[in-house]
N, C-alpha and C positions, 0 to 999 in steps of 0.2 A: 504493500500500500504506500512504501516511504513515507515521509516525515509525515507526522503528525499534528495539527495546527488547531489553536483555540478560537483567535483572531485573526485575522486577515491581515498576515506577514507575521504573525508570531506561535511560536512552535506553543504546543499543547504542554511538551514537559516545562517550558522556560516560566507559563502566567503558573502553572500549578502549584514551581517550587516556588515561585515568589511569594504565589498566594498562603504558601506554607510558612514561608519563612517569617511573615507580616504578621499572621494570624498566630505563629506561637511565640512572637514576642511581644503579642500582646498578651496572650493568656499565660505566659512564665513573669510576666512581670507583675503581676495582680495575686495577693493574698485573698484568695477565698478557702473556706471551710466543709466543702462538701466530706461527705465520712468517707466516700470512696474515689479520693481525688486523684488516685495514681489511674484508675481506670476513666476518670473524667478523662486525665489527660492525653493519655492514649485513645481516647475516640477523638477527638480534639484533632491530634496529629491526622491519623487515618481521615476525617470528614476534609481536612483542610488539602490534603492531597489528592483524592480519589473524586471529591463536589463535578468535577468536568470528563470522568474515565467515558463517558457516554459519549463524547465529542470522537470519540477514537474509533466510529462506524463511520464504513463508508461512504453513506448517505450525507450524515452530518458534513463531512470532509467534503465531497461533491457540491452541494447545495452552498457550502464557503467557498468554494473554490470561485466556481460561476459568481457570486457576491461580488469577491473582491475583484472577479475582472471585469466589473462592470457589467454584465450580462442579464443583470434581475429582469430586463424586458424577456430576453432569449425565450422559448417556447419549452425547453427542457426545463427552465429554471418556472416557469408557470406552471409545466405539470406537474413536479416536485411539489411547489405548493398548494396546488390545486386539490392534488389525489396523495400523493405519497410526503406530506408535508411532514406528519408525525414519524416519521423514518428515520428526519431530521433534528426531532427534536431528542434532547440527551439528559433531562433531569431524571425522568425513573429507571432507564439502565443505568446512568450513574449513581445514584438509590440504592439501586438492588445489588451492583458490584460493591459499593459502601459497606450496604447488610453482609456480602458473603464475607469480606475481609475480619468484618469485626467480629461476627461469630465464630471466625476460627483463634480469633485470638485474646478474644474478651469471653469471662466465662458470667454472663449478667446479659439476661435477655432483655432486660427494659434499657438498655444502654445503649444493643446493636439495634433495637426500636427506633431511639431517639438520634440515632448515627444516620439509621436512615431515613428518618422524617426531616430530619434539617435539611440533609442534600435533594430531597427529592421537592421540598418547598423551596429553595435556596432564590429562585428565581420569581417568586410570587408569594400568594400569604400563607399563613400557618391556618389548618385547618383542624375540623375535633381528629382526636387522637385515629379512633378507629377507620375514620376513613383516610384518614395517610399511612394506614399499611396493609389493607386490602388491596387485593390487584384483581381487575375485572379478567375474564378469560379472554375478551378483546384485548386487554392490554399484553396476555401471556403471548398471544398470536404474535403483535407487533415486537414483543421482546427478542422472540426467537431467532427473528429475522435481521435484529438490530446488532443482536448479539452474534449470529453464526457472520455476522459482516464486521466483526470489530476485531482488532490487531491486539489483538495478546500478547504481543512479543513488545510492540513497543509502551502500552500498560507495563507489562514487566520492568522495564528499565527505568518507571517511573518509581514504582514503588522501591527499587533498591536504589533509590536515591537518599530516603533516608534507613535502609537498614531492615525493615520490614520482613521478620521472617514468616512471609510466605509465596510460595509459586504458583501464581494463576496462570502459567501458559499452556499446560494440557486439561484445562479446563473443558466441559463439554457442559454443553445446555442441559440433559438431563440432569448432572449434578449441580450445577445453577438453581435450575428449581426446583430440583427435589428440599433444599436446605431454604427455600423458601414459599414451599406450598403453603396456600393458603387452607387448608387444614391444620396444620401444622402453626400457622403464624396466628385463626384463631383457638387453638387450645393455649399457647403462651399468653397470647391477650387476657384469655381467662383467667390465668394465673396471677398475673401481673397484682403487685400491691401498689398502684395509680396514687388513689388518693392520699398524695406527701408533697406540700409546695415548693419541697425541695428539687422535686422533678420538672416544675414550672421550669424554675429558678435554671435549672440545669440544660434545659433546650432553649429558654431565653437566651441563655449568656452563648452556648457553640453557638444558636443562629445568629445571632449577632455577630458574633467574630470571623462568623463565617462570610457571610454576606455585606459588612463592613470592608475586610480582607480585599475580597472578590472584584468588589465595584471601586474602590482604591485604583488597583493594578488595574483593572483593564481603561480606568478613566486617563491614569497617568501614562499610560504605554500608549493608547488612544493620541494625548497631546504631545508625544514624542518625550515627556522627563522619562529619567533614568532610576531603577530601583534606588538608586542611593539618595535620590532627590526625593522620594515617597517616606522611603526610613527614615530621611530627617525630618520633614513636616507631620507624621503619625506618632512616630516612636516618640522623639525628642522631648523631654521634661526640662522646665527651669526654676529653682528656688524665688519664693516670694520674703521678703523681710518679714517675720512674723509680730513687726512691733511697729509696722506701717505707721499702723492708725494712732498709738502711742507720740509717734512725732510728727503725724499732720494735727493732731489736738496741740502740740509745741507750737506748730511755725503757726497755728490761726491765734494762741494765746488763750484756749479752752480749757488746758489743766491748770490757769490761773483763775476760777470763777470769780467776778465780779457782784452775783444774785444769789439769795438764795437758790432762787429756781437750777442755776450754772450748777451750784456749790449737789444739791440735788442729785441731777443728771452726771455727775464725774464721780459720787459717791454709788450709783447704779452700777456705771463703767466699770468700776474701779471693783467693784463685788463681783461682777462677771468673769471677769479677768482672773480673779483669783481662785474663783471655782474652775475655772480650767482648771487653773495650774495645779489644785489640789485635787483632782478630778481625776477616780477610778476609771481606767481605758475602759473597765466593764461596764460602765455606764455609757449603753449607746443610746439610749432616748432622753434627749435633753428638752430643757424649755427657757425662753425669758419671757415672764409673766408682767410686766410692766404697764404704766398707764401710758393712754397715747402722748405726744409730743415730750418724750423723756431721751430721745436720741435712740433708739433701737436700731435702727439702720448704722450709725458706726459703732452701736458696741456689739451686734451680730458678726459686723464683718470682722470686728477684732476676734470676738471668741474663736469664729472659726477660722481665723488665720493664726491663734494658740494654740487650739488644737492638730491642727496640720503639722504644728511645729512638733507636738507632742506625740504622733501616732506615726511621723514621719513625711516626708514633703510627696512622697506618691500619690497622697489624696487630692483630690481637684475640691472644690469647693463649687457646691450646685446653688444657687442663690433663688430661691422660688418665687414670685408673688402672683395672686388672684388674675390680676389686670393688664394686661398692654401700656395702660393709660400711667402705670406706676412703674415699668419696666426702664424705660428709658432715663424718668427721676432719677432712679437708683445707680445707675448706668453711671452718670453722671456724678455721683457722688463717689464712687469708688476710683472710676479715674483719676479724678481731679485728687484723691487721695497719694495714689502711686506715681502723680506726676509732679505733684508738690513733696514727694517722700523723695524724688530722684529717682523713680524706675524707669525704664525702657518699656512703653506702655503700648503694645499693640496687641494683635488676636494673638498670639502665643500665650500672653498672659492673663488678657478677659476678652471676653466676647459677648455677645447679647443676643437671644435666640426666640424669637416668636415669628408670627406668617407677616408682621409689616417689616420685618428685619431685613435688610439689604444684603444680597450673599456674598459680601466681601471681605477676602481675611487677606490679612496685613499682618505682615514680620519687618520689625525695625532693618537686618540686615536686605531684605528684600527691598525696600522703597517702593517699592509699588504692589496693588493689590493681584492674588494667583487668579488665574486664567478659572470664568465664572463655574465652569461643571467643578473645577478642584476648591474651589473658593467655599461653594454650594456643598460639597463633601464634607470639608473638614469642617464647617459650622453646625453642618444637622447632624456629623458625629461627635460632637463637642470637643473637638481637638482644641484646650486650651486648661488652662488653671483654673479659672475663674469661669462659668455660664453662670449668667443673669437671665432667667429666661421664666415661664409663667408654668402653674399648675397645672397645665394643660399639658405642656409639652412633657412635663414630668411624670404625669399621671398615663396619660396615652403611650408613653414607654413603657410603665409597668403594666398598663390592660388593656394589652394589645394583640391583635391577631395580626397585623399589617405590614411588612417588610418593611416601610420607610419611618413607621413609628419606631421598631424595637432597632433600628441601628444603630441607634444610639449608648443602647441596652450595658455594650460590654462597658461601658464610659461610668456608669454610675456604679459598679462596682469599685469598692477601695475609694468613695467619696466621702462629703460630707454634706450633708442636704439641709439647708436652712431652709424652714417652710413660713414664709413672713404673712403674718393676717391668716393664719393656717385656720380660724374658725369660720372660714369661706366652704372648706369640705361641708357636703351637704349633710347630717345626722345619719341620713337611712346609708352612707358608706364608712360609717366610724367606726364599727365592727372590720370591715374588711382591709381596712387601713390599717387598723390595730393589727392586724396578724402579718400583714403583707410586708409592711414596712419592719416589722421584727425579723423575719424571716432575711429580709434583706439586707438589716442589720449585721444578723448574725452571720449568713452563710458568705455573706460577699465582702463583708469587713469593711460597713458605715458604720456612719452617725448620721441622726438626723437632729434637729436644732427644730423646735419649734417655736414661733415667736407672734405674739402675739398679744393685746391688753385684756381681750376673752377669752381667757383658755376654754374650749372644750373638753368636755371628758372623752376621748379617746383611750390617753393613758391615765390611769389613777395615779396621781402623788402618793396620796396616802397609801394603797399598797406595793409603793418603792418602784410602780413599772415605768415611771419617768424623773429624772432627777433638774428639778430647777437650780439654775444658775442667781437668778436673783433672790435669794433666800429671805431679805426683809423686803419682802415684795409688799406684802399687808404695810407696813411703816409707809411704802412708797406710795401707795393708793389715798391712805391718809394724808400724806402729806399735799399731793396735786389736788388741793380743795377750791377747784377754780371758777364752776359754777355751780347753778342748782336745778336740777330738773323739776320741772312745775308739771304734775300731776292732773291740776283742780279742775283744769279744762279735757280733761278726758276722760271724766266720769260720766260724760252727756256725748251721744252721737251730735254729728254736726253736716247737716247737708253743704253742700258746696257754695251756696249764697248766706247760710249764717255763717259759712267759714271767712267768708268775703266780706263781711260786716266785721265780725271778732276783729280781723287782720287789720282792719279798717279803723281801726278804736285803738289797737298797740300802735300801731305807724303815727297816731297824731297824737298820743300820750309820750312815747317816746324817741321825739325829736329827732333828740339827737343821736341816737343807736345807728349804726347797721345792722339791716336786719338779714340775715337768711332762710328763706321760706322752702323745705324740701317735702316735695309730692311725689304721690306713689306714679304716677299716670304721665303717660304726656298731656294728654288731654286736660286732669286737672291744673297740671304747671302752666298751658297755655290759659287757661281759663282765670288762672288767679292772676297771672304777668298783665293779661289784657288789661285784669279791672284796677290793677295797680299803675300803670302807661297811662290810661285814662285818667287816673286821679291825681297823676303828677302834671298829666297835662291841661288841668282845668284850675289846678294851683292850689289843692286843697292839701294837700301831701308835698314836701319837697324834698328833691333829692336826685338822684338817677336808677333807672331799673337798669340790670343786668339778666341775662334769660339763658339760663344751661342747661344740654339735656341732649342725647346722643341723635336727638333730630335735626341738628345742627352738625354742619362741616366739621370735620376735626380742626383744620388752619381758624375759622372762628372759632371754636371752643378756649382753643392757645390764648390768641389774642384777648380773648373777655376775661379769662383766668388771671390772667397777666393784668387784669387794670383793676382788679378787686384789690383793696386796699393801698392802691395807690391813685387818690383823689382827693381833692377839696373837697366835693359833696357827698352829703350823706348817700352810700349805697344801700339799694334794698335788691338782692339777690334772690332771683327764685329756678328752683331748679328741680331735676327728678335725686333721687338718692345717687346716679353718675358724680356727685361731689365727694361723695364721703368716700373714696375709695383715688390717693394717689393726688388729692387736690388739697396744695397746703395752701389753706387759707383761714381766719381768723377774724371773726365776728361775736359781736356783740351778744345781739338776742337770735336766740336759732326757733325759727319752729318746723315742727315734725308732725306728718301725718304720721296714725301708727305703724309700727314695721317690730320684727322680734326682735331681743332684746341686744343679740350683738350690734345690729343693724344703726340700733339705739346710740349704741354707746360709738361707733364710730360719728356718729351724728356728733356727739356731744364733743369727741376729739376736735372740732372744726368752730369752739365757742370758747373764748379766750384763753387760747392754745397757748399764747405766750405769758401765760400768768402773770395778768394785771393786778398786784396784791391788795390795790385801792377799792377794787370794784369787782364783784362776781359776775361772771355770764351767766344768763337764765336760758336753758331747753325747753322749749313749753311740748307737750303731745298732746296732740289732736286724734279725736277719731272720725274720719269724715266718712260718710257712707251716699252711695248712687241713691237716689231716691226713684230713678227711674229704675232700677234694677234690685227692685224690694230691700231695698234699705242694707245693701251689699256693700259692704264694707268696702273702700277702693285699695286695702292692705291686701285683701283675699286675691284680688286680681293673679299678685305679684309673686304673694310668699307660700312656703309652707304651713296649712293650717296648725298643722302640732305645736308649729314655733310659734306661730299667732295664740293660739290658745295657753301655750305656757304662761308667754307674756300677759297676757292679757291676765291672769289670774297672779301670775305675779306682782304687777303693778297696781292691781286692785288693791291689795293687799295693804299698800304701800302708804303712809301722808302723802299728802299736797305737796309738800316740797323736800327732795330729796338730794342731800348733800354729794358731793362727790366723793368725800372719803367713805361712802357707804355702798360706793357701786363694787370694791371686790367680793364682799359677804353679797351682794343681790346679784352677781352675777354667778357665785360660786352655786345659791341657790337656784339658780335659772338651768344650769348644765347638770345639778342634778335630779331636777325632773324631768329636762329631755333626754338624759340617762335613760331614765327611769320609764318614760312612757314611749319612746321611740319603739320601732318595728326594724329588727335585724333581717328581715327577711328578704331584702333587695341584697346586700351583704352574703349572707349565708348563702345565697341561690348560686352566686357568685362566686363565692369561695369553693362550692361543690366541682362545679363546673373547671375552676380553676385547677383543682386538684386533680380534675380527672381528663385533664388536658383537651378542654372541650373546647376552644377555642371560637370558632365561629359561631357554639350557641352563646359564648360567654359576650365576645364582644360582635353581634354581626350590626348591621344597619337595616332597617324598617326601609319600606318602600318610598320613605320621602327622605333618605340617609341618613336620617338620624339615628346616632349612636345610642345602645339598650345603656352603657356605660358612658354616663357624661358628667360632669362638674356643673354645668349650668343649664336647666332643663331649661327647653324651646320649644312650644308644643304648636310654632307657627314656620310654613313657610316665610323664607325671606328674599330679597333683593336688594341688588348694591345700586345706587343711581350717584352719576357723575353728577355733580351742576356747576354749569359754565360759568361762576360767579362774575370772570374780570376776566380780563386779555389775556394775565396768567395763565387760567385755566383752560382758556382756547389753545396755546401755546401745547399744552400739555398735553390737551386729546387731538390734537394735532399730531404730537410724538406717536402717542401709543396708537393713532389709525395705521401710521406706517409701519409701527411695529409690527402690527398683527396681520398686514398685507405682505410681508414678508413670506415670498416663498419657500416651504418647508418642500424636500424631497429627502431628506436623512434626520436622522439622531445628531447629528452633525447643526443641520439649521436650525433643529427646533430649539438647539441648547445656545445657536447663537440668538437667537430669539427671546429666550427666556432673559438671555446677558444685559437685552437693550434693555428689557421693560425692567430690572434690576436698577436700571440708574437710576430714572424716575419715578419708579416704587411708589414710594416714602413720599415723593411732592403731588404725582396722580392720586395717594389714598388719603390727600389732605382733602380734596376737593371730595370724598363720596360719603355718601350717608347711607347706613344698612337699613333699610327698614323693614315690614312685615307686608310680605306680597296683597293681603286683602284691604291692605292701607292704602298700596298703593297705585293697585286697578281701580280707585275712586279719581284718580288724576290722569292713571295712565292706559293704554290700551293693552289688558293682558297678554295679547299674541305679539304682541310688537316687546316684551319684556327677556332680556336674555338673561343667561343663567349666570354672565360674566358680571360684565361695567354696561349700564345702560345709560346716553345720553341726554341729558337735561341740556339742550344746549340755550346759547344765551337770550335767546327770542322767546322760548318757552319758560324762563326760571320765573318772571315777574309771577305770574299763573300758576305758579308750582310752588315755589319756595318763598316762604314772608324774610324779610332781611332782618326782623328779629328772634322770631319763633320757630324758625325754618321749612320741611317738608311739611305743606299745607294737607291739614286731615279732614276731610270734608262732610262727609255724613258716615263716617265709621264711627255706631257703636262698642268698637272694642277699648278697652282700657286697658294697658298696659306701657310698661316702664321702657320698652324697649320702641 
């Protein structure tokens, strides 16, 4: 048959060994704990070798041949694909040659199972366990034929490349399948002891290394770099100062406090810091329990740059938060930390990872960012020290069926996972987090860091299964006694025009406050800004409204953010709950429609945040309810009843006015009745499935994609609409028209295609607003709506978008936040 060839000009043994060699220098360098790691590792080797043995048929090799000389029109190369396509293709003989190798040499049938489920999914998703080791009699047909066509002699020379004592070259088909009849493969399935998330754990991590490995080499060999140019940008690690932050609080003049409030926040710092240092390695579920504006953002990134110090510099540091809209904040403060410390501050060392992220990675010695497919690689496999990246991306790593989720997978082994605002996980997945993240703790050698001013019960304090870093945390809560939550007004429902009177009576009793008004709804945040615009502009009120709320462009969101608190006139801000989450901003009198109780308390973070010690801020809660929708609460719209109901039962409870050193006991009580009354049973279903390696029942998608596992339920189609606010924005869908008119005829174009729209990203996704498809066939013509970027363009915005309240909602009775 002569040489044998993966890629078009490159030999079959040359990507295999690479892919070997990449893939067990990733998995020799990482301390995990499985009990039977010597046999992990040796599948490890074998799957990283053998993933492409299917490529060594002669079909395969035919079908590349014709490829690479340009031929894909040719009539041969159409029948190929037409009729005898699958001849071509090579993941399940590569599979089943996997399966034979390892059963002759591994004595653990769940191992040569998951040897050969990784390679035979290597190139698409992971599915439930049993159907990725049944083989249809169709399939046995096509093997036979793929196999009596495939070079054994030059497989041979592959496997004693690294040493491999065994000889498949007088192999024959009958013994092929005899050692893999499916008779045979299901009495072992029966046997199988499945349910152990250590087995999760253990086909997450080969596929990931496998498939990370894989698409590496063929991406770099593809742009012409050289193995050694791959091993430096994948392999490569650099120490971080572990006392950064210690001398960026020097050079700003913070370890000198001036306030109490300073004196405060460096006595926090300063307690974190040394529960590191004093800090059992056994102890991997951590917390900082603090109130909001106490500085957690740089005493998290100290901790866990202590700890790194302490377990050793091979950990990366995973940086989590809820938000997009907080992502980039954060971003920014860690920087400007390593670059005011004297670091050399490029992707090597942090990087930032969510769907608006730009996929460009930067190495100081490099000066310019890698070529976009290698850029796009090493960001969504986190090649760096530091990711800053969202819940999302963190979570869909761990529960996932999906090839371009779990790539990332082998990265977070041997880290440390800070989870900031971590009482964003939703109640009905606190069970399954609880065990998942222990599991992941243990066997892959993390830490996870929870941070947060609401802890949830997840982990118990009191019975030792999470150890807090801020120990006089209770002292702390007392002490941030900054305003007072006013009750008195939410012992009475309140329709949306007495709400508009009430509001009506604080705005001209208190002059001179800013105010901040947060609504559940769009609908009622347009409703109350209207009657407040009007009343400023008839001069009975003065001041200026501001109006925020994700119906609005992100580029305005920036700029209105940006001008709160910085005016001569009195502000009166009205907005959806989009504030309390990533928006530092600082007011006076806040009022709240009601929302559960964490919800509450981020509320209350956003009312004299910077401890004004002359004067309290007041949180007033409201309960406003639809009157056209039988007296429906406009909280229910949005939230969790259970969490509704706790709250509500716990605030009842409560006086009129409730101090702020009293929110860690009322929140302490709030977590354990949702403890307490919660339903494990989304959790549990999950966990079952998880153990039994169920994959596509665990995570599949519904017929409108939406995922069975998500972070933030959406029970509405949605669409993206551009709007051509200004010249700018013409400019921009100007770019992206010619982007997307760019002729695609390879993997080649579509990837320089993807490069362009990469520039622009970040300034096109300033201009769009997501909203909910039945919002927005009241403006727009359903069939004319596309699944991408739809155009607003600037003749139609006046008609569509108000220039303060934004996408006009016209006769939709729906309420909701989004």
């Amino acid at each position: 048959m002569g040489e044998l060839y993966s890629h078009p000009g490159k030999l079959l043994r040359d990507h295999l060994f690479n892919v070997y060699r990449l893939g067990m220098a990733k998995f020799d360098s990482k301390k995990i704990n499985f009990k039977n790691l010597a046999e992990v590792q040796l599948l490890t080797r074998i799957v990283l070798l053998t993933h492409d043995f299917g490529k060594a048929n002669k079909y395969f090799q035919r079908k590349l041949h014709l490829s690479s000389e340009g031929l894909t029109e040719c009539a041969e190369y159409q029948e190929l694909t037409k009729q005898g396509k699958n001849k071509s293709n090579h993941s399940l003989l590569s599979a089943i040659f996997t399966y034979y190798i390892l059963d002759e040499l591994i004595d653990n049938d769940l191992l040569t199972l998951l040897g050969m489920i990784v390679v035979y999914r290597h190139h698409g998703n992971l599915k439930d366990f049993k159907d990725m080791v049944m083989i249809s009699d169709e399939d046995w047909d096509l093997l036979e034929k793929q196999f009596k066509a495939t070079n054994l002699e030059g497989l041979q020379e592959i496997l004693d490349l690294i040493d491999l004592e065994i000889d498949i070259r007088e192999l024959q088909f009958s013994d092929f399948k005899d050692k893999i009849d499916n008779y045979k493969f299901r009495r072992k399935v029966r046997k199988l002891d499945l349910p152990l998330v250590e087995n999760y754990l253990i086909l997450n991590l080969i596929y990931s290394i496998l498939i990370s490995s894989d698409k590496a080499e063929a991406i770099f060999y593809s742009k012409g770099l050289s193995y050694d140019r791959l091993e430096d940008l994948v392999l490569s690690r650099r120490g971080i100062n572990p006392k950064a932050v210690d001398r960026y609080k020097q050079i700003k003049g913070w370890d000198q406090p001036k306030t109490k409030m300073d004196q405060k926040r460096n006595q926090i710092y300063n307690e974190i810091i040394e529960q590191i240092e004093e800090s059992d390695l056994e102890d991997r579920i951590l917390s900082i329990n603090v109130p909001t504006g106490t500085g957690k953002t740089l005493s998290s990134l100290a901790a866990g740059l202590r700890l790194r110090e302490k377990v050793g510099q091979n950990h990366r540091l995973i940086y989590t938060l809820p938000f997009t809209s907080i992502i980039d904040q954060n971003y920014e403060v860690f920087t400007d930390v390593f670059e005011k410390t004297g670091a050399e501050v490029d992707s090597s060392l942090i990087i930032k990872h969510h769907y608006l992220t730009p996929k460009s990675y930067i190495r100081e010695e490099d000066y310019e960012d890698e070529e976009y497919d290698v850029s796009k690689h090493l960001i969504e496999s986190w090649n760096s020290e530091i990711i800053v990246t969202t819940f999302v991306q963190l979570l869909h790593s761990i529960f996932a069926n999906q090839n371009r989720s779990l790539l990332k997978f082998y990265n977070l082994s041997n880290s440390i996972i800070l989870l900031d605002e971590v009482q964003s996980i939703p109640h009905k997945y606190w069970q399954l987090t609880k065990v998942i993240l222990k599991e992941i703790a243990d066997k892959l050698d993390c830490y996870f860091i929870f941070i947060t001013a609401t802890m949830p019960l997840i982990y118990s304090e009191a019975r030792k299964e999470i150890k807090e870093l801020a120990c006089s945390k209770e002292e702390y809560f007392k002490f941030f006694d900054r305003i007072k939550l006013d009750l008195s007004e939410f012992r009475a429902e309140k329709s949306l025009d007495e709400f508009k009177e009430f509001i009506s009576d604080e705005l001209e009793e208190y002059q001179d406050k800013n105010f901040l008004i947060i609504l559940n709804t769009i609908k009622t945040s347009i409703a109350v800004y209207d009657y407040i615009s009007q009343a400023l502009e008839e001069g009975w009120i003065e001041g200026e409204s501001i109006y925020l709320a994700t119906n609005i462009v992100p580029k305005e969101r920036r700029e209105r953010i940006a001008r709160i608190g910085n005016s001569d006139k009195r502000q009166i801000i009205v907005s959806t709950q989009m504030v309390e989450a990533g928006v530092d901003i600082d007011l006076d009198r806040v009022y709240r429609d009601f929302a559960p109780l964490d919800s509450i308390n981020q509320t209350c973070g956003r009312c004299n945040r910077n401890f004004d010690s002359d004067k309290k801020g007041v949180v007033t809660i409201v309960k406003l309810v639809n009157e056209n929708h039988n007296n429906k609460a406009y909280a229910s719209y949005v939230y969790d009843e259970t969490l509704l109901r706790t709250t509500d039962k716990l605030l009842a409870s409560l006086s009129d006015l409730v101090e702020e050193r009293d929110f860690f006991r009322i929140n302490s009580d709030y977590f354990l009745e949702v403890d307490d009354i919660k339903s494990n049973d989304s959790s549990l279903d999950l966990l079952k499935k998880i153990k039994e390696l169920k994959y596509e029942r665990a995570f599949w998608r519904d017929e409108e994609g939406k995922e069975v596992f998500e972070l933030i339920a959406q029970d509405f189609e949605s669409v993206n609409l551009f709007i051509e606010l200004d010249e700018y924005a013409k400019n921009i869908w100007e770019k992206y028209r010619r982007i997307n008119q760019m002729e695609i005829n390879s993997l080649e174009d579509y990837s320089k295609r993807k490069a362009q729209f990469e520039k622009i990203k970040r300034e096109f996704l300033s201009y769009v607003v997501t909203i909910p498809k039945q919002v927005a066939i009241e403006q727009l013509e359903e069939e004319q709506l596309d699944k991408t970027f739809n155009l607003i363009d600037h003749n139609q915005v006046s008609g569509v978008y108000d220039s303060d309240t934004g996408f006009i909602r016209v006769n939709s009775q729906a309420d909701m936040y989004f």
